[in-house]
PASEBA-1860 file (N, C-alpha, C; in nm, 3 decimals):
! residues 297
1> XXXXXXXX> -13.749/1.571/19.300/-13.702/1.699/19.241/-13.557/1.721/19.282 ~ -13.459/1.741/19.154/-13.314/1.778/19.249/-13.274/1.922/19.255 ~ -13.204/1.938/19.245/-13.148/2.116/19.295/-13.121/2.167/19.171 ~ -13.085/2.114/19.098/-13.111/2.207/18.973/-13.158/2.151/18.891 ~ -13.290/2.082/18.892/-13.396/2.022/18.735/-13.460/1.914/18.812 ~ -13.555/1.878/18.669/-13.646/1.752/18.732/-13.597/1.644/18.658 ~ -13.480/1.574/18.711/-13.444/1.449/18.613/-13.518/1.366/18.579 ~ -13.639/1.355/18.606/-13.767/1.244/18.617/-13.785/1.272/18.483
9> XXXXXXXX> -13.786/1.396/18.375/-13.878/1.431/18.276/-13.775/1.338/18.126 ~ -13.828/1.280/18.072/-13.770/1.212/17.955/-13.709/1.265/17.892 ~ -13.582/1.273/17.792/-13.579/1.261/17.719/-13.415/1.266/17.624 ~ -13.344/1.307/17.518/-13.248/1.220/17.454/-13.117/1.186/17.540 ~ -13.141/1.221/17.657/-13.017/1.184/17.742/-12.894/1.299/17.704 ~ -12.774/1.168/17.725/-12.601/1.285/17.733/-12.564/1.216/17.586 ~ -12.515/1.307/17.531/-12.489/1.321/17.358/-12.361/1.245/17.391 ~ -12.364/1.166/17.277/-12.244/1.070/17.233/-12.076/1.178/17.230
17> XXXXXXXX> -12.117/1.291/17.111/-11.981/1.395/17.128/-12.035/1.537/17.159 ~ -11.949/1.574/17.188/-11.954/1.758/17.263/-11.997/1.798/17.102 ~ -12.045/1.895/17.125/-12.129/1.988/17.021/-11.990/2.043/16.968 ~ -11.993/2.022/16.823/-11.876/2.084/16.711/-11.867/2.246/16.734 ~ -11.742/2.286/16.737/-11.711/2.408/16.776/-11.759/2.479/16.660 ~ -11.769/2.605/16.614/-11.730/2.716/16.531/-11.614/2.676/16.419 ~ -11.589/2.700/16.332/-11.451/2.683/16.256/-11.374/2.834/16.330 ~ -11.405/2.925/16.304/-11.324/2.998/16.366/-11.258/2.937/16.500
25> XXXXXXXX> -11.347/2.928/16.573/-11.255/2.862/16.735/-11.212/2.712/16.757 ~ -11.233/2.660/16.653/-11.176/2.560/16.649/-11.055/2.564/16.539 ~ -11.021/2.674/16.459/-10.897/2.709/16.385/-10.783/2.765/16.488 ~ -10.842/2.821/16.534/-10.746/2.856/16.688/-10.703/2.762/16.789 ~ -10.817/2.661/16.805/-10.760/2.572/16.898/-10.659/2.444/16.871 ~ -10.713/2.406/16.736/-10.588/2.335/16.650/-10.492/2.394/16.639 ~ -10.483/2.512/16.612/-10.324/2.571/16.596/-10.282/2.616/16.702 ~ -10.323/2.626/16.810/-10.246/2.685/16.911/-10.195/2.499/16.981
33> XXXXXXXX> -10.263/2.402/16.977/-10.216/2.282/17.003/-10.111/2.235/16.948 ~ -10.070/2.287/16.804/-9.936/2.229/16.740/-9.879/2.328/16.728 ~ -9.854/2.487/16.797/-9.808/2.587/16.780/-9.665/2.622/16.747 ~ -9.620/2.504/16.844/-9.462/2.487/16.870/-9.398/2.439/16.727 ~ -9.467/2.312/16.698/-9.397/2.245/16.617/-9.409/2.335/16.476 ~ -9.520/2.407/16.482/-9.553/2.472/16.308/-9.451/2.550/16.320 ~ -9.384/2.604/16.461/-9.303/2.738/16.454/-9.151/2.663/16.402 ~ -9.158/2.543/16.467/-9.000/2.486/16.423/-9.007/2.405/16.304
41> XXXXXXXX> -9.149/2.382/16.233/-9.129/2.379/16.050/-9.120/2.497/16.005 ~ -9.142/2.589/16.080/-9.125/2.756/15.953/-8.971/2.731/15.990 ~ -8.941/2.740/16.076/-8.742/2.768/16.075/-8.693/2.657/15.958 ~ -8.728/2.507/15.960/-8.702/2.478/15.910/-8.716/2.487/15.726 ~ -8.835/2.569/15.722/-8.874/2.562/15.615/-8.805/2.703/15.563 ~ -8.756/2.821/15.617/-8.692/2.946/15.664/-8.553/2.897/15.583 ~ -8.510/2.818/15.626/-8.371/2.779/15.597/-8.353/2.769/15.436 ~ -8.442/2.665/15.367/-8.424/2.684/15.244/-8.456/2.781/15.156
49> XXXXXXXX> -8.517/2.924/15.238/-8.490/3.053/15.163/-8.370/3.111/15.165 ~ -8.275/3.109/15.242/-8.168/3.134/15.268/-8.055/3.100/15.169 ~ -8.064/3.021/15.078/-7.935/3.039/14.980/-8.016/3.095/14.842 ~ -8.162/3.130/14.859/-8.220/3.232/14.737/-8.176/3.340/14.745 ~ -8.185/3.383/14.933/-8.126/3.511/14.943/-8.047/3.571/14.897 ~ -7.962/3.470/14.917/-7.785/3.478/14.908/-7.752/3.504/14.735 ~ -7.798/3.401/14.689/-7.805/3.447/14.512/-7.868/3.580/14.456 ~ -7.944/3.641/14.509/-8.013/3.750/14.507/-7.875/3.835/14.534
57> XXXXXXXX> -7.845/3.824/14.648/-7.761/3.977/14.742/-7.649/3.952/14.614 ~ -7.603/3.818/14.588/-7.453/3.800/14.515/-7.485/3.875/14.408 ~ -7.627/3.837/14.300/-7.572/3.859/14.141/-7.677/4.015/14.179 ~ -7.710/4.084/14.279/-7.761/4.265/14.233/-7.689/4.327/14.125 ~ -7.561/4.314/14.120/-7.502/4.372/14.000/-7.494/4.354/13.914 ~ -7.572/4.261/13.855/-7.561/4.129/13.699/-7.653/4.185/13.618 ~ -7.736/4.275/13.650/-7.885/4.296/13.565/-7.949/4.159/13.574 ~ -7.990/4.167/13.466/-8.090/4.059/13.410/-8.056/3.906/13.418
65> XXXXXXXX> -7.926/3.911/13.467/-7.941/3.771/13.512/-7.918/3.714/13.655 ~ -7.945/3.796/13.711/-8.006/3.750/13.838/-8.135/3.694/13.846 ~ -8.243/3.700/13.766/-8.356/3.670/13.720/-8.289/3.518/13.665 ~ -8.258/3.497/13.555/-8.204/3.353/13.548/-8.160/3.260/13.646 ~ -8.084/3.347/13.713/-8.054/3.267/13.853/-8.145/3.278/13.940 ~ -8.184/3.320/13.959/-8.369/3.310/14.067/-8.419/3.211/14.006 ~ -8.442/3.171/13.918/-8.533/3.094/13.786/-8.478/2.960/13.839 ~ -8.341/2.928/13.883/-8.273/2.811/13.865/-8.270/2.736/13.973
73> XXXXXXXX> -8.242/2.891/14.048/-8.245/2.827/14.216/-8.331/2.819/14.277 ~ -8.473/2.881/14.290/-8.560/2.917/14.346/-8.648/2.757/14.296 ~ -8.616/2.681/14.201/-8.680/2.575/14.207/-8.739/2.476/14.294 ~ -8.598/2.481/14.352/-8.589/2.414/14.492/-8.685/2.384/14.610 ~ -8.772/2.551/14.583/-8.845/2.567/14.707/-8.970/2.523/14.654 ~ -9.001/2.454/14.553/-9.115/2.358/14.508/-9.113/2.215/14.612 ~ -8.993/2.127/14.610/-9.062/2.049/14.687/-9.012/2.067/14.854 ~ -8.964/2.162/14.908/-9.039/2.220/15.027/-9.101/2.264/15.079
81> XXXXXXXX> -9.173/2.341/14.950/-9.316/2.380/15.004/-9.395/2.245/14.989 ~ -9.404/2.146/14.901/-9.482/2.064/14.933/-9.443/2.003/15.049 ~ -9.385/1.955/15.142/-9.287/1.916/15.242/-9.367/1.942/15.313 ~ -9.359/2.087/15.317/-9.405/2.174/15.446/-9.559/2.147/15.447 ~ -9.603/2.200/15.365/-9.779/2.157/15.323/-9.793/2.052/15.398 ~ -9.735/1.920/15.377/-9.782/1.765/15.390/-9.784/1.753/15.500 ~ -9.714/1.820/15.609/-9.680/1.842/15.748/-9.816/1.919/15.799 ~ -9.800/2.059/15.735/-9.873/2.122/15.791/-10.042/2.065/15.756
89> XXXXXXXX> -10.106/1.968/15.668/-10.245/1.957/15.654/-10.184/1.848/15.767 ~ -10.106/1.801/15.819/-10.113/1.645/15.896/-10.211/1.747/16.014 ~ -10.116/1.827/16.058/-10.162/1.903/16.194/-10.292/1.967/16.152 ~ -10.326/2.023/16.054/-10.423/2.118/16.068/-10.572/1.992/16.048 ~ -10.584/1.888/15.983/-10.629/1.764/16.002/-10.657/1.675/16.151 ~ -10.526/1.686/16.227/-10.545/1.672/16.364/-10.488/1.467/16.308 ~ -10.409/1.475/16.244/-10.330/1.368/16.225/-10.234/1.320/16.285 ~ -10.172/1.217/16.329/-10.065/1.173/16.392/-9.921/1.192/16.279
97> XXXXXXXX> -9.847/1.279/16.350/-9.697/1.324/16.251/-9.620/1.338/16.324 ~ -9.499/1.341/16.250/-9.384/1.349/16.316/-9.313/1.422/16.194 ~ -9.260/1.515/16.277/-9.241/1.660/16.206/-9.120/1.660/16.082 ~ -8.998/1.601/16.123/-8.890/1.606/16.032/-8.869/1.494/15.944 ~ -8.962/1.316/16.021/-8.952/1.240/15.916/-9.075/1.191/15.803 ~ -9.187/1.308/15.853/-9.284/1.340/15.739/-9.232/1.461/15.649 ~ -9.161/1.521/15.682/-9.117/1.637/15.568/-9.003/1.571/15.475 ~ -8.943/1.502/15.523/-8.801/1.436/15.479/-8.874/1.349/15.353
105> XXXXXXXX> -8.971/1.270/15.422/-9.069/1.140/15.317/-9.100/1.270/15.206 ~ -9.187/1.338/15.250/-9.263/1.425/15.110/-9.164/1.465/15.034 ~ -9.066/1.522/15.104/-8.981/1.618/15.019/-8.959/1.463/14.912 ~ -8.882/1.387/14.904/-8.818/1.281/14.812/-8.968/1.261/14.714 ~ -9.096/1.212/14.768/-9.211/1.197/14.734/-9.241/1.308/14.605 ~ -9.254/1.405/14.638/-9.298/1.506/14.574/-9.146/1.605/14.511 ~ -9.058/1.504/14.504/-8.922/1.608/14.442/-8.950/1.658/14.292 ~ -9.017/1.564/14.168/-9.007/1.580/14.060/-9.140/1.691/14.024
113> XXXXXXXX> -9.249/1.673/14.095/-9.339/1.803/14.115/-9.298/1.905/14.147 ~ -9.262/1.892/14.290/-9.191/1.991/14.399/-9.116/2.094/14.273 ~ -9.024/2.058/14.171/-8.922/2.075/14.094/-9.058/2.191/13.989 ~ -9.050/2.081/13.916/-9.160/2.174/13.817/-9.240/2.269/13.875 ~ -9.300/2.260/13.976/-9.409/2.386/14.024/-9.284/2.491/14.061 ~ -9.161/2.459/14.153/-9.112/2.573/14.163/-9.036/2.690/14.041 ~ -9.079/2.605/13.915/-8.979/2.649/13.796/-9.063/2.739/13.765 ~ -9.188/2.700/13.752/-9.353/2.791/13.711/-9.332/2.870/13.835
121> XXXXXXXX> -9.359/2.889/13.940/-9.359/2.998/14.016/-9.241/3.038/13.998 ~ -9.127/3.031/13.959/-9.047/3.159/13.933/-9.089/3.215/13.858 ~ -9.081/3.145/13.718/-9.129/3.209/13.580/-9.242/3.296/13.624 ~ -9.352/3.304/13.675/-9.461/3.357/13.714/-9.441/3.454/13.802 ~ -9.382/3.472/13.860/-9.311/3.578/13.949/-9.269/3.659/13.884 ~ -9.155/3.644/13.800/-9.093/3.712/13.749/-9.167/3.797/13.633 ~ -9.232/3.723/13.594/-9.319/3.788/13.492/-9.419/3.871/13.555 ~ -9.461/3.839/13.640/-9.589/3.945/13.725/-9.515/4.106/13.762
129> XXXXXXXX> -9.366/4.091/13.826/-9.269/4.127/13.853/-9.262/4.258/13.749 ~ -9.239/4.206/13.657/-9.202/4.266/13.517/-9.364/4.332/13.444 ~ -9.366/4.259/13.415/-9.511/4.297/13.352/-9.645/4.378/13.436 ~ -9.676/4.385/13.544/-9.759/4.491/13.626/-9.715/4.602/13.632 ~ -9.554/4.639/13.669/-9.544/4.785/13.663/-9.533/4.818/13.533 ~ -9.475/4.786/13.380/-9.465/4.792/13.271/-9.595/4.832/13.225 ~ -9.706/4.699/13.237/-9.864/4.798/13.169/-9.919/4.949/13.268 ~ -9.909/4.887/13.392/-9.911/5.040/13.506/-9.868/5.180/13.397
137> XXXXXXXX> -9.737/5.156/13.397/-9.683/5.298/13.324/-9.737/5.317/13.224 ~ -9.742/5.229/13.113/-9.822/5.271/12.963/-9.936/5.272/12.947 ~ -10.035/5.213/13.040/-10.141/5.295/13.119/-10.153/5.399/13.122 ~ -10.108/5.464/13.196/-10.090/5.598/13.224/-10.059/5.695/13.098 ~ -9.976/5.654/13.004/-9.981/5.709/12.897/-10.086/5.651/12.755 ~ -10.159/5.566/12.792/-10.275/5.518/12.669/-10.360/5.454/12.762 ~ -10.500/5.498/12.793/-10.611/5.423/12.867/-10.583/5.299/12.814 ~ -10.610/5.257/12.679/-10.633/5.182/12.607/-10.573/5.052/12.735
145> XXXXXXXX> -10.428/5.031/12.741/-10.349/4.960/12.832/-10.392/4.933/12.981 ~ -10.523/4.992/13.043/-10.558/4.938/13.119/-10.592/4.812/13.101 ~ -10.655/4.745/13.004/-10.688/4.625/12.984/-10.626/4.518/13.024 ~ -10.486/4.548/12.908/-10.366/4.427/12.971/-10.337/4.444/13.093 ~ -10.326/4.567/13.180/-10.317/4.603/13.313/-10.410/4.502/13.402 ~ -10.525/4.535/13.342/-10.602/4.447/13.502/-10.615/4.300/13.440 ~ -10.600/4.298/13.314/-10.581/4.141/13.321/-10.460/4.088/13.402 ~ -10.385/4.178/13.393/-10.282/4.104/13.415/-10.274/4.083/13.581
153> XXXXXXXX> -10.322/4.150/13.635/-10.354/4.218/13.801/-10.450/4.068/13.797 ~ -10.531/4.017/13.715/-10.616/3.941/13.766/-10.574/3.803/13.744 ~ -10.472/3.766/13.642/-10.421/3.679/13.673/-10.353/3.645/13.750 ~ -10.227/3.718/13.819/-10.163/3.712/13.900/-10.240/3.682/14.061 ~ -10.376/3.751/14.069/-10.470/3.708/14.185/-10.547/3.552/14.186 ~ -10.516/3.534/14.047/-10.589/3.410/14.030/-10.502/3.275/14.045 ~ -10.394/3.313/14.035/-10.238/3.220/14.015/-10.239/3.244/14.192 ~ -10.259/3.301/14.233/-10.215/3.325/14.391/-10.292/3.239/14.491
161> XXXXXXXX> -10.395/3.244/14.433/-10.516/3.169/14.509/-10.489/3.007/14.470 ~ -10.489/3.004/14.351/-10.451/2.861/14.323/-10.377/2.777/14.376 ~ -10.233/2.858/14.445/-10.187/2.779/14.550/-10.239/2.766/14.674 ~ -10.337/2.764/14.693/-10.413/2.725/14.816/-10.412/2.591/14.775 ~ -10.453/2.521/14.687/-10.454/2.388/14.637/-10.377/2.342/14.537 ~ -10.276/2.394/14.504/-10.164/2.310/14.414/-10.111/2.233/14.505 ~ -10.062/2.265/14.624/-9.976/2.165/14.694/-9.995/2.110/14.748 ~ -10.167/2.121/14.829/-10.198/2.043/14.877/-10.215/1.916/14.812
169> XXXXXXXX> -10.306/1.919/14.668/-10.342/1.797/14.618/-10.221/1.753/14.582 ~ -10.086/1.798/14.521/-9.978/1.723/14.487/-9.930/1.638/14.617 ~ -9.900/1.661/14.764/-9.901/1.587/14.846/-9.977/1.485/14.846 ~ -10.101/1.505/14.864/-10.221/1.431/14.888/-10.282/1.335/14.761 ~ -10.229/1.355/14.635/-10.312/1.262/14.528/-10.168/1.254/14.448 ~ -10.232/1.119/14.329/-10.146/1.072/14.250/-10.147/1.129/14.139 ~ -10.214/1.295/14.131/-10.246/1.340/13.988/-10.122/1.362/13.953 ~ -10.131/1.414/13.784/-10.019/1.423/13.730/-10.045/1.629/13.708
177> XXXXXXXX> -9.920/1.655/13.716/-9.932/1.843/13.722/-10.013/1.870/13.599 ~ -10.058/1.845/13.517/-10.172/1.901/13.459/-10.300/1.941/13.494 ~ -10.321/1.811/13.570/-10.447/1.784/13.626/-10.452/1.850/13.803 ~ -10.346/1.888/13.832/-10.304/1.931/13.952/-10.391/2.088/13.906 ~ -10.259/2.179/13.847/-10.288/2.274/13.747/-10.454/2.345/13.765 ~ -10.530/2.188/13.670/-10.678/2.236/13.589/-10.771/2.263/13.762 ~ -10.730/2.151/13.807/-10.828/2.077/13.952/-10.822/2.207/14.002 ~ -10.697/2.278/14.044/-10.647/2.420/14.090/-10.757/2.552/14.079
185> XXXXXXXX> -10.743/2.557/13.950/-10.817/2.663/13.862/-10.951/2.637/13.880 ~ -11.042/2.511/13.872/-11.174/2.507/13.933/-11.206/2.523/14.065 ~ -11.141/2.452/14.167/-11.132/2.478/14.284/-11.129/2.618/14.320 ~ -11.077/2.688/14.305/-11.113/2.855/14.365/-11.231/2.882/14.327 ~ -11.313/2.827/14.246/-11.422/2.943/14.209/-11.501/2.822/14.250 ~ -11.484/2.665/14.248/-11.610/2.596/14.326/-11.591/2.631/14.507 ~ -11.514/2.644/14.529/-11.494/2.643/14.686/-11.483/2.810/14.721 ~ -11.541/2.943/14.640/-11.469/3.024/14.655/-11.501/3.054/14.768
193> XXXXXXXX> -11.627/3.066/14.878/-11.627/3.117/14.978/-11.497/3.104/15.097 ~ -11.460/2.962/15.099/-11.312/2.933/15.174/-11.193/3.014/15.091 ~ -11.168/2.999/14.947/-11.097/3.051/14.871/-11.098/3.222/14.953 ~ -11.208/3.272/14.974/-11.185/3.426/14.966/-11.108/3.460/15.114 ~ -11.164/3.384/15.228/-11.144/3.377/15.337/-11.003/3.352/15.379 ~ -10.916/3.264/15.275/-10.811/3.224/15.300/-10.727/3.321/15.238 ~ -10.767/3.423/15.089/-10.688/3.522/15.054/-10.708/3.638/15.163 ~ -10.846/3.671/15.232/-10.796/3.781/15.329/-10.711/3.779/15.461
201> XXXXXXXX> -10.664/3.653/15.478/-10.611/3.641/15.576/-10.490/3.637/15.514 ~ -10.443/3.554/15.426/-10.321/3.585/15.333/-10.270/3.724/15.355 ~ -10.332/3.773/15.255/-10.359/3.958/15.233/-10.298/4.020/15.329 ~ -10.317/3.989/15.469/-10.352/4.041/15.584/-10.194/3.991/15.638 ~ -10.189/3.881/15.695/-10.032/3.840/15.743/-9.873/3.906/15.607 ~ -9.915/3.901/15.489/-9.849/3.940/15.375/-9.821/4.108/15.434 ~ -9.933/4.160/15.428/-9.929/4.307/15.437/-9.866/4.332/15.541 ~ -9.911/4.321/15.689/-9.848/4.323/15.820/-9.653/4.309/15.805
209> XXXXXXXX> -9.616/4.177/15.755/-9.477/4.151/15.733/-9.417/4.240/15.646 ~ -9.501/4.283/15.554/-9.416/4.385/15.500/-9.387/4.541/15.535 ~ -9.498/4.575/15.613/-9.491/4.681/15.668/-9.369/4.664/15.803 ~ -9.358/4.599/15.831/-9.253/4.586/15.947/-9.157/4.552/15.899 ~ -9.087/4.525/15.781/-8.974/4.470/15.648/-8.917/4.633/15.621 ~ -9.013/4.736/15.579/-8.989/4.851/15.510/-8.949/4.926/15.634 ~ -9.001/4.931/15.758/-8.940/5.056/15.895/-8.815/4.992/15.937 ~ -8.767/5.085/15.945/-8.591/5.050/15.987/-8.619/5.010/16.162
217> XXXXXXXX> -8.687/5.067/16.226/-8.737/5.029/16.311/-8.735/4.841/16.393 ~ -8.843/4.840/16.302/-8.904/4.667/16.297/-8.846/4.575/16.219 ~ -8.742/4.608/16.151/-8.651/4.502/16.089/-8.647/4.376/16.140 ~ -8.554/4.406/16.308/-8.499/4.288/16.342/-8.656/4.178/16.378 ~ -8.716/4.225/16.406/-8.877/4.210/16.481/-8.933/4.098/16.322 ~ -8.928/4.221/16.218/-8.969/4.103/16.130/-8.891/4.010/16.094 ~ -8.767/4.051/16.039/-8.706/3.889/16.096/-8.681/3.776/16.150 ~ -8.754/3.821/16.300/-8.786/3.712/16.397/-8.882/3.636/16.327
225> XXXXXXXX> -9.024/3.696/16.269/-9.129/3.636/16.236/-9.079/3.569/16.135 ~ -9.005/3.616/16.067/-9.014/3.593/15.890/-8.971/3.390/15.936 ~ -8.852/3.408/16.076/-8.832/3.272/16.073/-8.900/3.181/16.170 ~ -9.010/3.213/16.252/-9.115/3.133/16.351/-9.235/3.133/16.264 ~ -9.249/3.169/16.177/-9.442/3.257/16.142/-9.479/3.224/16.056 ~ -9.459/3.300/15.937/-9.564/3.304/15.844/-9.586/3.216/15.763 ~ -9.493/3.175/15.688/-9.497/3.075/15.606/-9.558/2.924/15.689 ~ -9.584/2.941/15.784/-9.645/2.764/15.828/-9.798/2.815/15.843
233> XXXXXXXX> -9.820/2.930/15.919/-9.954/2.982/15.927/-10.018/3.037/15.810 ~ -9.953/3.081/15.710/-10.036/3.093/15.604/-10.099/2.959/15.562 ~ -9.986/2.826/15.560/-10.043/2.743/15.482/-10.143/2.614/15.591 ~ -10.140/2.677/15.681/-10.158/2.604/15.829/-10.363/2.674/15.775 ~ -10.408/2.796/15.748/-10.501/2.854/15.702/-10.563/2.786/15.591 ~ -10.434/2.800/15.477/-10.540/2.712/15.367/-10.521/2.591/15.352 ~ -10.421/2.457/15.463/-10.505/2.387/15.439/-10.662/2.356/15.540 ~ -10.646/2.442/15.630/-10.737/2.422/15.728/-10.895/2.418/15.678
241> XXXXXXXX> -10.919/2.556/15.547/-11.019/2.600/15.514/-11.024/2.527/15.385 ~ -10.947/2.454/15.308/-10.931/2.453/15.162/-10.931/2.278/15.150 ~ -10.863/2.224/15.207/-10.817/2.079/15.247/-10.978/2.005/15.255 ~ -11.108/2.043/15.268/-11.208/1.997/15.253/-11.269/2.011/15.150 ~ -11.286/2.117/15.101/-11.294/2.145/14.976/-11.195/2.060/14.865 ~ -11.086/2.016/14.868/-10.997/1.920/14.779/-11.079/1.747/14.818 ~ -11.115/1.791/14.955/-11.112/1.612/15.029/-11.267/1.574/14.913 ~ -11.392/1.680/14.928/-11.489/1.696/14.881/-11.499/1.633/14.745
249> XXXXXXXX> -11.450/1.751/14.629/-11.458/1.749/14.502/-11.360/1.675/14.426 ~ -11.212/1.632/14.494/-11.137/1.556/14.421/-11.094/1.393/14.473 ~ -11.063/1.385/14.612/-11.045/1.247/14.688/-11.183/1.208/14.670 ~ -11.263/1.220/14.740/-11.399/1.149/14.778/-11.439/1.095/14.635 ~ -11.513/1.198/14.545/-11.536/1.134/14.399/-11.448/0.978/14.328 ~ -11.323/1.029/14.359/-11.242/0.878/14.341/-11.277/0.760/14.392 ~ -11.288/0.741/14.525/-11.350/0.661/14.605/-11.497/0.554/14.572 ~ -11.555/0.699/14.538/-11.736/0.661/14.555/-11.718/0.619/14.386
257> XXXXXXXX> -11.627/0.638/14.279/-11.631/0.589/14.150/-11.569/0.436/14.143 ~ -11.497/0.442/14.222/-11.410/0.300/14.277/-11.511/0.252/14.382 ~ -11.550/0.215/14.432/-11.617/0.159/14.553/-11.538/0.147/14.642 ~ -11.425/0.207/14.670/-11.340/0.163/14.783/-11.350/0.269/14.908 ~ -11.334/0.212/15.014/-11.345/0.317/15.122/-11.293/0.439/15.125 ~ -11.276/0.516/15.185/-11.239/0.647/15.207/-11.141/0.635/15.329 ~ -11.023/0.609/15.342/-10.925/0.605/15.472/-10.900/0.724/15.589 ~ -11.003/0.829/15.485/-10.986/0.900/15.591/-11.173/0.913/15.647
265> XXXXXXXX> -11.211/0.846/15.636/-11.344/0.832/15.694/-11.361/0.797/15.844 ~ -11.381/0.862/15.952/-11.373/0.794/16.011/-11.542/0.730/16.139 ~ -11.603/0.673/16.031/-11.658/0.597/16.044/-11.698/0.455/16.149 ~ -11.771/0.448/16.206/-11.742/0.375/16.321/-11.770/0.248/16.313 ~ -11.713/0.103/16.280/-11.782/0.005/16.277/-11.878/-0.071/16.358 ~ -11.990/-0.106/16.257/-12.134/-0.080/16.364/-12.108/-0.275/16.496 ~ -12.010/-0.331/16.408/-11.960/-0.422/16.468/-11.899/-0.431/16.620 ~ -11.828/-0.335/16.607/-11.719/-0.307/16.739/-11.771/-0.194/16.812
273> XXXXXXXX> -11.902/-0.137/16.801/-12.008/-0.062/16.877/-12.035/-0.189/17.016 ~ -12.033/-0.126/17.137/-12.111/-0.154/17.257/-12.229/-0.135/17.283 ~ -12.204/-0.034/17.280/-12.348/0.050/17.355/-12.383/0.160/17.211 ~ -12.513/0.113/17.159/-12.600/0.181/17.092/-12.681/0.289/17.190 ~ -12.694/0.429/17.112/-12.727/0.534/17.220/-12.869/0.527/17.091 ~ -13.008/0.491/17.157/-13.141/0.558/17.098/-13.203/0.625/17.132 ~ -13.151/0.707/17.252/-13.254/0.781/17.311/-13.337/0.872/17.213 ~ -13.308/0.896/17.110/-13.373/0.987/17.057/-13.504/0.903/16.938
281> XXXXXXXX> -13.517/0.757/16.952/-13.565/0.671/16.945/-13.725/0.609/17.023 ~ -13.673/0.679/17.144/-13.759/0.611/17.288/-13.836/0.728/17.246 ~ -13.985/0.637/17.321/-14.093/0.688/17.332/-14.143/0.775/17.526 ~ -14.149/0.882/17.487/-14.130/0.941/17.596/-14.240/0.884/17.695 ~ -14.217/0.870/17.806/-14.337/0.799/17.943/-14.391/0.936/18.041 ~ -14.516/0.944/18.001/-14.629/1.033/18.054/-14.573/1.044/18.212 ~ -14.558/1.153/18.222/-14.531/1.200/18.351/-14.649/1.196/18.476 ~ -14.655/1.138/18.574/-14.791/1.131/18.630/-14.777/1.189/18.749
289> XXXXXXXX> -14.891/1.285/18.798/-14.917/1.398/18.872/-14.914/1.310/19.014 ~ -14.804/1.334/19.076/-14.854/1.264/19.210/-14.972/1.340/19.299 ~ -15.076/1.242/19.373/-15.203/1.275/19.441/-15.140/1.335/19.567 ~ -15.226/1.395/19.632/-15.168/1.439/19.767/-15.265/1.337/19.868 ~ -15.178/1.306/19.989/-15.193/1.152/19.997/-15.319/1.207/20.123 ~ -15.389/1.113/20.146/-15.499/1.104/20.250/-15.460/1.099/20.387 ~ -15.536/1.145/20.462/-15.517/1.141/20.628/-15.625/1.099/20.708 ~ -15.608/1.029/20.754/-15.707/0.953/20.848/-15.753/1.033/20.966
297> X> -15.784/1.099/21.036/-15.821/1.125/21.145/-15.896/1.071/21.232
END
């Protein structure tokens, strides 16, 4: 008998791996492990907002074509966000990266995507931009116009979510943006439970930054964040929650239609195994009552 148990009693022994965390605490513990580096891809990734800004502050006085020029320039930040993405699923994956010459590779990789998606998210911006407060008001003066109103409220929620997986799969697969696009639009509503999870946290870091944007107060404060924070942890979230859901329904299927492995499988070859663990195999051995022993007198 030892001091704390009866090791004598059978049975599956010490487990091959530690028992899988929670996703919650294991979303925390991945990101607080690459904390540093996600903070010095947001600066870096920070930087190429910085001459949108600048076109913004220049043409305020232009009217309506400052919108053209948003349209033109703002392209740009298509293939840095994929950049950034490709970086950030390396870490949130728990992949071996290296921070500036995996962003450098994607960015060139994904330039002619990168390009087109950022042309559509302007256009889409701008139009959400325009068009939500526009039905809002004539709303208000004809029920009737609620309609186009919350459609339009619901596309714009639906376009929002979708980038949870536009950029990932453009990093990650050889589709062509159509199929990027369609894959997009199914994906939220096959995966929506992650989908919803990843907009309230969205929701949530979005809202926070802006409330500290609007107090004259917290300016400088959000500024700090705007260039350590958000933008790597938002997408640090969906690929964390979303990136399986793509690995699931769009990589894997390829694979298992091809017969070819899965590279990111990681699978153990039963070859280069040592030690096979069966305990849970073995047949347990009857414990036997020791006698209490005899005395001669």
């Amino acid at each position: 008998m030892g001091f704390f148990g009866n090791y004598d009693t059978p049975g599956r022994g010490v487990l091959k791996t530690p028992h899988e965390k929670r996703p919650f605490f294991k979303f925390w513990e991945v990101y607080f492990r690459h904390m540093w580096h996600l903070m010095g891809l947001n600066l870096l990734y920070f930087l190429f907002t910085v001459p949108l800004v600048a076109a913004l502050m220049g043409v305020s006085f232009t009217g309506d074509m400052k919108w053209l020029l948003l349209v033109v320039i703002s392209g740009i930040m298509g293939p840095a966000t994929a950049a950034m993405t490709r970086v950030v699923r390396n870490y949130s994956q728990e992949r071996p990266t290296f921070m500036l010459h995996d962003f450098r590779k994607a960015f060139k990789l994904n330039l002619k995507q990168g390009l087109i998606m950022g042309y559509i998210d302007s256009i889409a911006i701008v139009s959400f931009i325009v068009g939500v407060p526009m039905y809002s008001k004539m709303a208000q003066e004809n029920s009737i116009m609620y309609v186009p109103y919350v459609l339009c409220l619901s596309c714009m929620l639906v376009f929002f979510m979708m980038h949870f997986y536009i950029y990932q799969m453009m990093c990650s697969t050889t589709l062509t943006m159509k199929q990027i696009l369609r894959n997009s639009l199914f994906l939220v509503s096959i995966g929506l439970k992650k989908t919803i999870y990843t907009l309230l946290a969205s929701l949530f870091v979005i809202a926070f930054n802006y409330i500290l944007l609007i107090l004259p107060s917290t300016i400088a404060l959000a500024m700090t964040l705007l260039m350590f924070f958000p933008f790597t942890f938002l997408t640090f979230v969906a690929c964390f929650n979303c990136y399986p859901v793509i690995r699931k329904y769009v990589i894997q299927p390829y694979y298992d239609k091809t017969g070819e492995k899965n590279p990111e499988d990681k699978d153990i070859d039963p070859d280069e195994v040592l030690f096979e663990d069966k305990a849970a195999e073995e047949v347990a051995v009857p414990v036997q009552k020791k006698s209490k022993p005899k005395m001669i007198k």
